[in-house]
C-alpha beads as a LAMMPS data file, in Angstrom:
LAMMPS data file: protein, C-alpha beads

409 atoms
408 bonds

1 atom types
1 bond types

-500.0 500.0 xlo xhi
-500.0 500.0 ylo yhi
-500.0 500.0 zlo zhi

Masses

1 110.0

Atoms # bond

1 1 1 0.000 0.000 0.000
2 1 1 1.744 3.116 -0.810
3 1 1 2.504 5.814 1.550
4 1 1 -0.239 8.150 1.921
5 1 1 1.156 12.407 2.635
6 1 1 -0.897 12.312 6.086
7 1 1 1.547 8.849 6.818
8 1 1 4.694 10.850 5.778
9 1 1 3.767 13.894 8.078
10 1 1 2.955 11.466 11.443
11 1 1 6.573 10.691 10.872
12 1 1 7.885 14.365 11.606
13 1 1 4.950 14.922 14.328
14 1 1 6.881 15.649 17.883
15 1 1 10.685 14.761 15.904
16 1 1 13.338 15.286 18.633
17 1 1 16.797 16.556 17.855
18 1 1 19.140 13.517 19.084
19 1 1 20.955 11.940 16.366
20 1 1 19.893 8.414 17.262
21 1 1 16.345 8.959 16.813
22 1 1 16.946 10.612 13.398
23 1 1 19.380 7.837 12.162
24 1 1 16.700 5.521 13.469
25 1 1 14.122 7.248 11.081
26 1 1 16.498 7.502 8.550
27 1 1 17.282 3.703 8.050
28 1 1 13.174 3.269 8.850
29 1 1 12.963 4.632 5.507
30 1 1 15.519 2.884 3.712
31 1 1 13.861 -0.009 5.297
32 1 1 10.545 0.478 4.051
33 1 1 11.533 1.600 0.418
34 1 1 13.578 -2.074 0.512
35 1 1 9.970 -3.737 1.144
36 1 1 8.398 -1.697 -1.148
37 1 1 10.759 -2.879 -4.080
38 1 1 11.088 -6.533 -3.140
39 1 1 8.445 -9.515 -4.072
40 1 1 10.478 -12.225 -1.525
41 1 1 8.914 -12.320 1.972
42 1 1 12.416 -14.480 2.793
43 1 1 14.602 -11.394 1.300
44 1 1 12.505 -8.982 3.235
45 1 1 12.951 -10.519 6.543
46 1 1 16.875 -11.134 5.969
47 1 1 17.061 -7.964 5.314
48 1 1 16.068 -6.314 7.531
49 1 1 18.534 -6.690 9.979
50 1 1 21.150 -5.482 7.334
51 1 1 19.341 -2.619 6.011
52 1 1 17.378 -1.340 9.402
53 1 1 19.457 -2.279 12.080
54 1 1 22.919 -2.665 11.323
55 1 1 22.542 0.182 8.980
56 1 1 21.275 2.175 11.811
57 1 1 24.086 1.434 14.321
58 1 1 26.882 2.153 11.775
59 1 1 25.933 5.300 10.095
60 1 1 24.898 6.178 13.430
61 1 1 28.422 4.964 15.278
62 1 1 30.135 6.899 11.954
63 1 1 28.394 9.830 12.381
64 1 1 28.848 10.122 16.355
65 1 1 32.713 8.836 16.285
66 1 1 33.784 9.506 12.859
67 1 1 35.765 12.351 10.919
68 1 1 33.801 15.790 9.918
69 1 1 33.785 16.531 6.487
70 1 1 36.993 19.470 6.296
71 1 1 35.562 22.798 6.585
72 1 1 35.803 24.796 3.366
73 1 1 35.894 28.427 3.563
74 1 1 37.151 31.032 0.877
75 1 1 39.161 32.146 -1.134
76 1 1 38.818 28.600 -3.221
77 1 1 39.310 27.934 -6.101
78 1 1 39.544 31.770 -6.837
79 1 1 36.424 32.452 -5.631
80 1 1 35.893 35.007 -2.592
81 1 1 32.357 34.414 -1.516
82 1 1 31.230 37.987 -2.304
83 1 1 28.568 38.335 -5.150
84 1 1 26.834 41.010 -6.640
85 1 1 22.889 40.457 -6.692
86 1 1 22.012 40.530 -9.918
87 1 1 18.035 40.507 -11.584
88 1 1 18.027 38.081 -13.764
89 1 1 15.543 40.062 -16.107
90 1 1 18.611 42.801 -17.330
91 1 1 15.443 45.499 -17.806
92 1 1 14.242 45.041 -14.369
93 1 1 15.902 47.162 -11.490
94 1 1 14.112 44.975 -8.359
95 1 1 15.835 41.937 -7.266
96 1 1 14.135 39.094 -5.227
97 1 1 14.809 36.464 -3.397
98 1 1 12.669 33.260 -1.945
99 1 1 13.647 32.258 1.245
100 1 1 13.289 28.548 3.038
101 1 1 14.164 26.807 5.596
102 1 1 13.622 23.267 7.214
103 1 1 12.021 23.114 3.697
104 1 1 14.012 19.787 2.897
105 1 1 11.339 16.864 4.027
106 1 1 10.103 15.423 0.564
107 1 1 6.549 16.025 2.397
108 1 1 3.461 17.167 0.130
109 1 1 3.258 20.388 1.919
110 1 1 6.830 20.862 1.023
111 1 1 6.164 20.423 -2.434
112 1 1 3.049 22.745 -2.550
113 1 1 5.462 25.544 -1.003
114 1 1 8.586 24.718 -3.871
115 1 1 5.763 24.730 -6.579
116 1 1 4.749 28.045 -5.366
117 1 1 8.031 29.775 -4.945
118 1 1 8.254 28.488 -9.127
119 1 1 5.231 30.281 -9.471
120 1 1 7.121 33.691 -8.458
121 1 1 10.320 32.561 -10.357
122 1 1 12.606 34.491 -7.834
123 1 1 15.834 35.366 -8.870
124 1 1 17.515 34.096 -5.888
125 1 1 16.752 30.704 -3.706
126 1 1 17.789 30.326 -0.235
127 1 1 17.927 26.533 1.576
128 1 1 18.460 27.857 5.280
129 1 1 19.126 24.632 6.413
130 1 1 17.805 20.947 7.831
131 1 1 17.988 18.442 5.527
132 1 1 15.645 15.561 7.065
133 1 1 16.387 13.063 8.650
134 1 1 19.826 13.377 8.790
135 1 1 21.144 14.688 5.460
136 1 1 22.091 11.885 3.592
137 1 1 23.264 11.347 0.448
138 1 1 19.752 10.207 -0.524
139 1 1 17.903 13.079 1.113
140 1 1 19.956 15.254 -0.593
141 1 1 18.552 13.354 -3.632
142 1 1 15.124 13.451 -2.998
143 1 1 14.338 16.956 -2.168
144 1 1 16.996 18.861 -4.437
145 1 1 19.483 16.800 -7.216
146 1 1 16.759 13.846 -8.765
147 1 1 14.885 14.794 -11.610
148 1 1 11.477 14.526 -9.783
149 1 1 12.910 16.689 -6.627
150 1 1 10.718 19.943 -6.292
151 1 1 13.439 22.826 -5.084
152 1 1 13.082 25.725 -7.271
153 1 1 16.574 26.806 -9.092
154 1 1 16.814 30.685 -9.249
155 1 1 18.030 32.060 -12.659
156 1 1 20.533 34.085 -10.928
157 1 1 21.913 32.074 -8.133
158 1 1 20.567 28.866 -5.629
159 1 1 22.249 28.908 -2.131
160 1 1 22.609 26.496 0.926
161 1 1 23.469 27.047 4.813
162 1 1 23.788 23.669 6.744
163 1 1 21.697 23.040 9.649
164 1 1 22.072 20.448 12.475
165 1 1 20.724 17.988 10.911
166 1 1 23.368 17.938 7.988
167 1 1 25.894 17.388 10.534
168 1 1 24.110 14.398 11.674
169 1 1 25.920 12.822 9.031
170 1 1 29.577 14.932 9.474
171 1 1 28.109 16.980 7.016
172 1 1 29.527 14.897 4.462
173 1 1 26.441 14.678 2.306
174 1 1 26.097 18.322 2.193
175 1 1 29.403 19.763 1.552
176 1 1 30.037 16.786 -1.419
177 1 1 26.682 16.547 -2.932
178 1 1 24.669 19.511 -2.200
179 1 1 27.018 22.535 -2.431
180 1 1 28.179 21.424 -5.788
181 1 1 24.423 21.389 -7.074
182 1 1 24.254 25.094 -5.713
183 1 1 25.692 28.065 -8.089
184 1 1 25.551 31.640 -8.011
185 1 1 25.705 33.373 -11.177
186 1 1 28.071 36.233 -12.184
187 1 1 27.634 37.933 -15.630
188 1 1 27.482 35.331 -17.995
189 1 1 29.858 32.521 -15.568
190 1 1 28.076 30.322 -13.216
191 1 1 30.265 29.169 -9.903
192 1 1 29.626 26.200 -8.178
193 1 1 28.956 27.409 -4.370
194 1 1 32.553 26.681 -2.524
195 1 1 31.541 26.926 1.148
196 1 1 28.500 27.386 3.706
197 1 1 28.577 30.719 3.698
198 1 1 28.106 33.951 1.545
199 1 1 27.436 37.180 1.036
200 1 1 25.325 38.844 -2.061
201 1 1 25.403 42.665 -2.583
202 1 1 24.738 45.923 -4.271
203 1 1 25.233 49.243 -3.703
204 1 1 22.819 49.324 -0.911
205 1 1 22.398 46.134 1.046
206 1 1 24.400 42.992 1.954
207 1 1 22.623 39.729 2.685
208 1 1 25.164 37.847 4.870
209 1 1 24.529 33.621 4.718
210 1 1 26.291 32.227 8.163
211 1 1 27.471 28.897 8.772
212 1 1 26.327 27.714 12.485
213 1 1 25.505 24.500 11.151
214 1 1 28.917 23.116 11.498
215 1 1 29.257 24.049 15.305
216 1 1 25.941 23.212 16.211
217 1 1 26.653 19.259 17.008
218 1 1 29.050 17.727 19.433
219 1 1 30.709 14.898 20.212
220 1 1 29.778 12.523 22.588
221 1 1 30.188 12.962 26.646
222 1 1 31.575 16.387 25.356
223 1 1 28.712 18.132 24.389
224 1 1 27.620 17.162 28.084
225 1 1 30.679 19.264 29.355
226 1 1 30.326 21.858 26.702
227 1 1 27.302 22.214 24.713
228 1 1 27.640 23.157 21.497
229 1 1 26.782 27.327 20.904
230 1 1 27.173 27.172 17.296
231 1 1 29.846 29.736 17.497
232 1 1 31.346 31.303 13.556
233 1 1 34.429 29.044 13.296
234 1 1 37.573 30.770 12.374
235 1 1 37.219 30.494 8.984
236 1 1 34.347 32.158 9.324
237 1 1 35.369 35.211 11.059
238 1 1 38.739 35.749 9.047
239 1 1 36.032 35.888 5.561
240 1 1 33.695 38.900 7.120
241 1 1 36.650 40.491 8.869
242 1 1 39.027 40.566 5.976
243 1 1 37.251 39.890 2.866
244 1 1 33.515 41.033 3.659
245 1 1 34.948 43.362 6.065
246 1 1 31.486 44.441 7.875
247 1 1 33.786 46.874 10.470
248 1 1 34.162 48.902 7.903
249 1 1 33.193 52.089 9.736
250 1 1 32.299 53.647 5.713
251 1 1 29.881 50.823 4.669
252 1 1 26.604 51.859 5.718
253 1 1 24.593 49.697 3.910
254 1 1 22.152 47.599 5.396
255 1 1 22.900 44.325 6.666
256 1 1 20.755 41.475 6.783
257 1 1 22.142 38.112 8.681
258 1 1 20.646 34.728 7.351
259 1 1 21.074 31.288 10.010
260 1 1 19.717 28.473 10.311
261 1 1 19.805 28.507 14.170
262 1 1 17.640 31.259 16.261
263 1 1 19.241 34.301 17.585
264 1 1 15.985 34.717 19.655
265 1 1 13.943 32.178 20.165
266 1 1 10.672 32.271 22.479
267 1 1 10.385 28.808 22.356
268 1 1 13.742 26.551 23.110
269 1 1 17.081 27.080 22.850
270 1 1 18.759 30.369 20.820
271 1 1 22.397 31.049 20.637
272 1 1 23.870 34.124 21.519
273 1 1 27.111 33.183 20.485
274 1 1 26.810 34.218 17.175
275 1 1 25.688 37.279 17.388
276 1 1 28.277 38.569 19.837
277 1 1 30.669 37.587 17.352
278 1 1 29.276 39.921 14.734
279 1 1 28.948 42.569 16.707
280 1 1 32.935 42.444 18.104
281 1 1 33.067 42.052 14.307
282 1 1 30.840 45.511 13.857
283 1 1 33.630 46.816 16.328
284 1 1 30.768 47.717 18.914
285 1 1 28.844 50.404 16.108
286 1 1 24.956 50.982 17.302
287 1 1 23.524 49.910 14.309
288 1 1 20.241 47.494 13.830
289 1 1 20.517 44.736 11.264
290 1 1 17.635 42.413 10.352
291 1 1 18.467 38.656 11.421
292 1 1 16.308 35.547 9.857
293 1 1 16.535 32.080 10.600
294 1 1 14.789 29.000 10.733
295 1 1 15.108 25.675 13.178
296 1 1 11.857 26.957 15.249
297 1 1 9.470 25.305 12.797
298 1 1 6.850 28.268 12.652
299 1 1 7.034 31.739 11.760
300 1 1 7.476 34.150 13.875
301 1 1 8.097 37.921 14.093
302 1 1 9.751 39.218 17.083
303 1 1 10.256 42.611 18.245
304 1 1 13.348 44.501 17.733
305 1 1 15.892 42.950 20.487
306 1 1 18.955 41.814 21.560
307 1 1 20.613 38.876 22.592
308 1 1 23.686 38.804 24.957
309 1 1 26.239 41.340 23.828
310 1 1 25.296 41.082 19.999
311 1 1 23.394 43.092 17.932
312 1 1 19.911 45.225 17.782
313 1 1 18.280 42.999 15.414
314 1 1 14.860 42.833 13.696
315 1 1 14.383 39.340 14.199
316 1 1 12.423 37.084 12.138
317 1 1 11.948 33.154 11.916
318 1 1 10.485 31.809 9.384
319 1 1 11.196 27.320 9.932
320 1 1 7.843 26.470 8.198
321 1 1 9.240 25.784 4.684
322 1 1 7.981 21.387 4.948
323 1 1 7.454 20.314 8.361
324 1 1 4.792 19.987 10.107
325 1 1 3.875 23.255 11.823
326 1 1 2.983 22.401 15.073
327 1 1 0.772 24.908 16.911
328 1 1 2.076 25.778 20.637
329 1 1 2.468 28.599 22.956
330 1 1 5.800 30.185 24.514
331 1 1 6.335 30.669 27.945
332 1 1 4.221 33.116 29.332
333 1 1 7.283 34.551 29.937
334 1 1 8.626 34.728 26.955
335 1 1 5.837 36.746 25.072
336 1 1 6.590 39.921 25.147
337 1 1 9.735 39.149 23.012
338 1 1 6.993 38.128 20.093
339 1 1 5.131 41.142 17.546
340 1 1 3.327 38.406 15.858
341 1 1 3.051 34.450 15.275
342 1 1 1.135 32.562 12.752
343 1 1 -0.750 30.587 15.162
344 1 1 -3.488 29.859 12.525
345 1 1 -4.987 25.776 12.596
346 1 1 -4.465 24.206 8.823
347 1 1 -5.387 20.557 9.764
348 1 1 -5.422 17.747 12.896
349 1 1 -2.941 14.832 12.892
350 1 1 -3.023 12.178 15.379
351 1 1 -4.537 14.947 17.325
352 1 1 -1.750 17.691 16.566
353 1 1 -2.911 21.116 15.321
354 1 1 -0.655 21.675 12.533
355 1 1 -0.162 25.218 11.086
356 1 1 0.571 26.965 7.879
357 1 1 3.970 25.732 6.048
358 1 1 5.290 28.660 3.522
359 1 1 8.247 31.149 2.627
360 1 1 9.719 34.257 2.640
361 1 1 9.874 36.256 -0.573
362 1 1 12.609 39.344 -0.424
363 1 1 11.959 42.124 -2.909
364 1 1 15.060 44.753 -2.955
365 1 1 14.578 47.752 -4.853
366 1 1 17.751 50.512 -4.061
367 1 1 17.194 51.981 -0.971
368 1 1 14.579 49.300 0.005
369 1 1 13.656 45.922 1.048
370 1 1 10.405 44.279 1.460
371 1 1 9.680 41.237 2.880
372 1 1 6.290 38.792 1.879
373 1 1 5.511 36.254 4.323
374 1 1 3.297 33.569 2.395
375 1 1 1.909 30.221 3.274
376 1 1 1.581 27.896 1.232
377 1 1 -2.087 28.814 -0.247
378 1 1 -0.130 32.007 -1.500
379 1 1 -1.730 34.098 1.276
380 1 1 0.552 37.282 2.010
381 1 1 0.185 36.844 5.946
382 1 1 2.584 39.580 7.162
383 1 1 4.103 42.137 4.567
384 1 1 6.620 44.442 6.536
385 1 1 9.519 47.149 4.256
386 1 1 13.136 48.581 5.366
387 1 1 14.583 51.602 4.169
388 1 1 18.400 52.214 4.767
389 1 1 19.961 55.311 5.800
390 1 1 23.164 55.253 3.641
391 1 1 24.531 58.200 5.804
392 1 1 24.278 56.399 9.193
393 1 1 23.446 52.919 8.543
394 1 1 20.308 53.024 10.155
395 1 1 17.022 51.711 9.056
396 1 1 13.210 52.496 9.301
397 1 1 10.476 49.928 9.473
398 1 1 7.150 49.996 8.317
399 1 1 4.433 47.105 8.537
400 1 1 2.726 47.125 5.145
401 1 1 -0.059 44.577 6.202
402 1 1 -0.908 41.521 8.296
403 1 1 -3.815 38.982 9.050
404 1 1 -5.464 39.498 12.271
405 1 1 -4.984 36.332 13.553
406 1 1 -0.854 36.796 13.820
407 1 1 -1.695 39.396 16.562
408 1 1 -0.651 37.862 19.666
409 1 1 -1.957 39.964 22.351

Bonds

1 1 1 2
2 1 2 3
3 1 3 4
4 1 4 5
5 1 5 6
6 1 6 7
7 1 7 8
8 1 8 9
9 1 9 10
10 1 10 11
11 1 11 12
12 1 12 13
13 1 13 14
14 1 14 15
15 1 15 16
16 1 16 17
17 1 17 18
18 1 18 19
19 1 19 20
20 1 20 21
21 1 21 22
22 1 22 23
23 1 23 24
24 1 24 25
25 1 25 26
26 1 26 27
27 1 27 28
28 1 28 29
29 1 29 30
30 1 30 31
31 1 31 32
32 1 32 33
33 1 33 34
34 1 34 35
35 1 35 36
36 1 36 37
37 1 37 38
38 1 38 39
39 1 39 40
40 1 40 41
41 1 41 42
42 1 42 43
43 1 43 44
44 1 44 45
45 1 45 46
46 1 46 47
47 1 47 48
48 1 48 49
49 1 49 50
50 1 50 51
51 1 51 52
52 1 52 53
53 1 53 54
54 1 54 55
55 1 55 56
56 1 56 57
57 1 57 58
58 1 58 59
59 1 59 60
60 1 60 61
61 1 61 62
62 1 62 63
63 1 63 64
64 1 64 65
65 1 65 66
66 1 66 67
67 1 67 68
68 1 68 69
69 1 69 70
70 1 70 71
71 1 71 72
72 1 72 73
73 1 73 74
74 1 74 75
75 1 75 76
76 1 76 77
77 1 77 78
78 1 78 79
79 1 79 80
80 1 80 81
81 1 81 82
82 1 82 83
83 1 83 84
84 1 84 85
85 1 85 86
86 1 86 87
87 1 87 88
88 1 88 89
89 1 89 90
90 1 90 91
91 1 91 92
92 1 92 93
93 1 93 94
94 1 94 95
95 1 95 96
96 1 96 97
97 1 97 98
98 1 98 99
99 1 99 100
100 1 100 101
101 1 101 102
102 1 102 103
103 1 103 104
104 1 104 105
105 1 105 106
106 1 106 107
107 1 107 108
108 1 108 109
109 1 109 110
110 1 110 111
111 1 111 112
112 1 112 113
113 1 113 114
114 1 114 115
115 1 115 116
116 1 116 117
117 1 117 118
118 1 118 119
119 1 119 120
120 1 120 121
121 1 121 122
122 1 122 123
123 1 123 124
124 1 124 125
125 1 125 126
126 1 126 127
127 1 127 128
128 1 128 129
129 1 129 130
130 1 130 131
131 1 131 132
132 1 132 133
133 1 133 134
134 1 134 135
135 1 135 136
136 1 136 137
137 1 137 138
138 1 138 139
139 1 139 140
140 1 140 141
141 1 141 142
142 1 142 143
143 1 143 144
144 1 144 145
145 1 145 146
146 1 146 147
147 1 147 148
148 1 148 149
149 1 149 150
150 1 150 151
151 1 151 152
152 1 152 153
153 1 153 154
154 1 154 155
155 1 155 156
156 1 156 157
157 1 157 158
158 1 158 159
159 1 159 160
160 1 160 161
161 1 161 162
162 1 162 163
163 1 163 164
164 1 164 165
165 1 165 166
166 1 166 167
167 1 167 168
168 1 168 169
169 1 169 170
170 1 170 171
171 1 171 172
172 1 172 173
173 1 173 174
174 1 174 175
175 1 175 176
176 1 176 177
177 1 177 178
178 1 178 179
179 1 179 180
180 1 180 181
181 1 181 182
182 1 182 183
183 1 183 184
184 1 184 185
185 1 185 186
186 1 186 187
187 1 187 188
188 1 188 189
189 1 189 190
190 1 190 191
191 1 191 192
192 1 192 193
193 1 193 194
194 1 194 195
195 1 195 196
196 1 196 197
197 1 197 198
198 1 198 199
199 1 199 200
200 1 200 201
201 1 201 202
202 1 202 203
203 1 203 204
204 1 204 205
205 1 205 206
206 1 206 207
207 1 207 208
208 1 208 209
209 1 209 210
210 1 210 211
211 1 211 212
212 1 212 213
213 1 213 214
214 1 214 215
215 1 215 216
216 1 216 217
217 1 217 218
218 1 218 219
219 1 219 220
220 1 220 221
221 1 221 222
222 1 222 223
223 1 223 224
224 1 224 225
225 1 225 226
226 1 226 227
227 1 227 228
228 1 228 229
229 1 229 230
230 1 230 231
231 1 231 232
232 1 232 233
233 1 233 234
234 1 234 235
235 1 235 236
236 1 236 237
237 1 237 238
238 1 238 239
239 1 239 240
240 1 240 241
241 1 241 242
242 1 242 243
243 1 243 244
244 1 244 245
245 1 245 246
246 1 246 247
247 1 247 248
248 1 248 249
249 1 249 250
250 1 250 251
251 1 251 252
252 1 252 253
253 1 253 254
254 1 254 255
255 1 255 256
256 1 256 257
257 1 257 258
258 1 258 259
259 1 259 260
260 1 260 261
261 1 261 262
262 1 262 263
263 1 263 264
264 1 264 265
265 1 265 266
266 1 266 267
267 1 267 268
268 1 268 269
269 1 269 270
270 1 270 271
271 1 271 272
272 1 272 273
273 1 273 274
274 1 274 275
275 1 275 276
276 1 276 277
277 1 277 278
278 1 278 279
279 1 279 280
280 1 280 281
281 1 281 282
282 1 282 283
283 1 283 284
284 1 284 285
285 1 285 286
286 1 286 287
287 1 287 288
288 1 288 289
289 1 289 290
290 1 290 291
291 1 291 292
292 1 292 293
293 1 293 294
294 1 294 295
295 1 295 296
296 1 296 297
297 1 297 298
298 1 298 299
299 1 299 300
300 1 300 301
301 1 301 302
302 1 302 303
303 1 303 304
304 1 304 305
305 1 305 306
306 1 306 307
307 1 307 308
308 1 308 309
309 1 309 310
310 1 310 311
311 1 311 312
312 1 312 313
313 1 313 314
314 1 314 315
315 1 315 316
316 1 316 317
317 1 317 318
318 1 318 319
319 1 319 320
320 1 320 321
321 1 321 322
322 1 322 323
323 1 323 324
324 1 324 325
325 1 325 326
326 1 326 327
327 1 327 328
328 1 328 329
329 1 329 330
330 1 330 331
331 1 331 332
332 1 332 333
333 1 333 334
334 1 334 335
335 1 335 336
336 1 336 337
337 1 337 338
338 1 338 339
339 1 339 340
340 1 340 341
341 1 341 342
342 1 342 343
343 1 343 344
344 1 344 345
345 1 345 346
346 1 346 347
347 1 347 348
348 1 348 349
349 1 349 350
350 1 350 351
351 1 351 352
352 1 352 353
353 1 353 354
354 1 354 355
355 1 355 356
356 1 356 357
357 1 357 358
358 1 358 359
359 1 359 360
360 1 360 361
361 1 361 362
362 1 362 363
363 1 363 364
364 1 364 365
365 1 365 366
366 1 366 367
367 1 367 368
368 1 368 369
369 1 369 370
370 1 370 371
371 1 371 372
372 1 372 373
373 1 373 374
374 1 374 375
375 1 375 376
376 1 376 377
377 1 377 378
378 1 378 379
379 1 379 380
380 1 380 381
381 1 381 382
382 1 382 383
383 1 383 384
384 1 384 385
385 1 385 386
386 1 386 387
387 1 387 388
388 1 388 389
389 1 389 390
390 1 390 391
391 1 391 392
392 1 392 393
393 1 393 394
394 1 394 395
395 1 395 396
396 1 396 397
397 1 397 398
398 1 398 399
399 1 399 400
400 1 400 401
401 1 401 402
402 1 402 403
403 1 403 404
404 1 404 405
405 1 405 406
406 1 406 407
407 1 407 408
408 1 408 409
């Protein structure tokens, strides 16, 4: 009996984030594709054992015990990391980008959201990161590389940041067969993406990709001692100091941060790390910058804040690109940190509420930069606009509409 989209969906509902239970679900599937495509009962209990649970307790033993894939950072292979946005219509002057993350679940809803992004035909896509389960080979596959996979290539450039799960698997999947599937596109040359991070540009924004991905996993008994804080590694720092150079006290344009992990987050774990790191970068300047990210699988806007010793930031997640959305409250105390959440009831599983899975489309025209927030029945739920001051680097907000229903209070 084939798998139904409400079965593939249960098998996200209440998804933890230890690497066993992932693997687990990872080999699960492997396991049940091997039934699928076999006619021998006798071959389909032998094989289990090989394919479900020895597979499971090596990748699993690799991944936990085994070498990381070697970090790449720039320059390689002559390429800096530092691209000029570019419309990919040469008559039109706005540039846009479609934004996703934790889109990667080959789910239907994920699908419906990658079908409507082609709709738009942005000239920039953005994978934020999470590749489920773990970010195999084959998951890599599925949702971006096979002919049938759904991701939407932007004329002008398709990027990926790594998320946890990536580096469930040493991040060996993503950095060998994923980056070299993503390309940016200068002029008339197309580069293969080099490492998990970037920056795009023009004469009046930047749109910084991080890497936290890599630093977001640990090692066993370790991580117990010292959790990970998915600081910028080294790398990392050395590229926006000395080749991005953000402290440049001259460069006023406006800076927009993309993660996959939460610099706020009203509803687990964020990381503060980060962000104090750009802003020692930023050499202490006042300035706001807008910060989105995904992991929190809903959208949220959150009031202008601060985290730690890092920056004023207009805050924004937006982890609803193919999971299930499951509906919840924060902490009580943790509300006033929210301006609005898409709280909004799409269907019941197994007696979850699940919400509204969708995107962020970017729209950058000189000066300014507006941001749609649509679900996935192409319903413009919150539509907000920056405009930077190119004499002081600051930058004035303006809602432009939103549903009632994302009110909060």
């Amino acid at each position: 009996m084939p798998e139904t989209s409400q079965d593939r969906t249960k098998k996200y509902l209440d998804l933890g984030h230890s690497e066993a239970e992932n693997h687990a679900k990872t080999q699960l599937e492997l396991y049940e594709k091997h039934v699928k495509d076999t006619s021998s009962v006798t071959n389909v209990i032998s094989e289990f054992f090989k394919t479900n649970l020895v597979g499971f307790a090596w990748h699993y033993i690799k991944s936990r015990f085994g070498p990381r894939h070697p970090y790449q950072s720039y320059p390689r292979n002559g390429d800096s990391g530092v691209y000029r946005l570019q419309s990919s219509v040469p008559s039109r002057n706005e540039i846009s980008l479609a934004l996703l993350s934790d889109w990667a679940s080959d789910t239907e809803e994920s699908d419906k959201v990658a079908h409507l992004v082609a709709r738009y035909a942005p000239d920039y896509t953005v994978h934020m990161g999470d590749i489920y389960f773990v970010g195999s080979p084959q998951e890599v596959e599925a949702n971006f590389t096979a002919p049938y996979a759904s991701w939407y290539y932007g004329a002008s450039g398709s990027l990926a940041l790594s998320g946890n799960h990536e580096m469930y698997s040493n991040g060996n999947a993503f950095f060998k067969h994923l980056l070299p599937a993503m390309y940016i596109q200068e002029g008339e040359v197309r580069k293969t993406q080099q490492a998990g991070f970037f920056c795009l540009e023009n004469e009046h924004w930047r749109i910084i990709g991080l890497d936290t991905g890599y630093t977001s996993v640990g090692r066993p008994f370790v991580e117990i001692i010292s959790p990970p804080d998915c600081h910028l590694k080294k790398e990392q720092i050395e590229w926006l100091r000395d080749v991005v150079k953000i402290g440049d006290p001259d460069d006023k344009r406006g800076l927009l941060f993309l993660s996959h992990h939460p610099y706020i987050s009203a509803f687990r774990e964020d990381y503060a790390k980060p962000g104090e790191q750009i802003q020692e970068l930023l050499k202490g300047a006042e300035r706001p910058v807008i910060w989105l990210w995904g992991h929190d699988h809903r959208l949220v806007i959150y009031n202008q804040g601060k985290n730690g010793n890092g920056p004023l930031a207009y805050g924004r997640c937006l982890g609803h690109g193919g999971l299930p959305v499951e509906i919840k409250m924060p902490d009580p105390n943790d509300l006033e940190r929210i301006g609005f959440y898409d709280r909004r009831v799409r269907t019941v599983v197994k007696r979850h509420a699940l919400g509204y899975n969708g995107f962020v489309r970017l729209l950058l025209d000189e000066q300014n930069l507006r941001a749609e927030y649509r679900d996935l029945e192409d319903t413009c739920v919150f539509e907000e606009s920056w405009t930077i001051n190119r004499q002081n680097g600051q930058l004035e907000w303006k809602i432009l509409q939103s549903i009632p229903e994302l009110a909060v209070r």
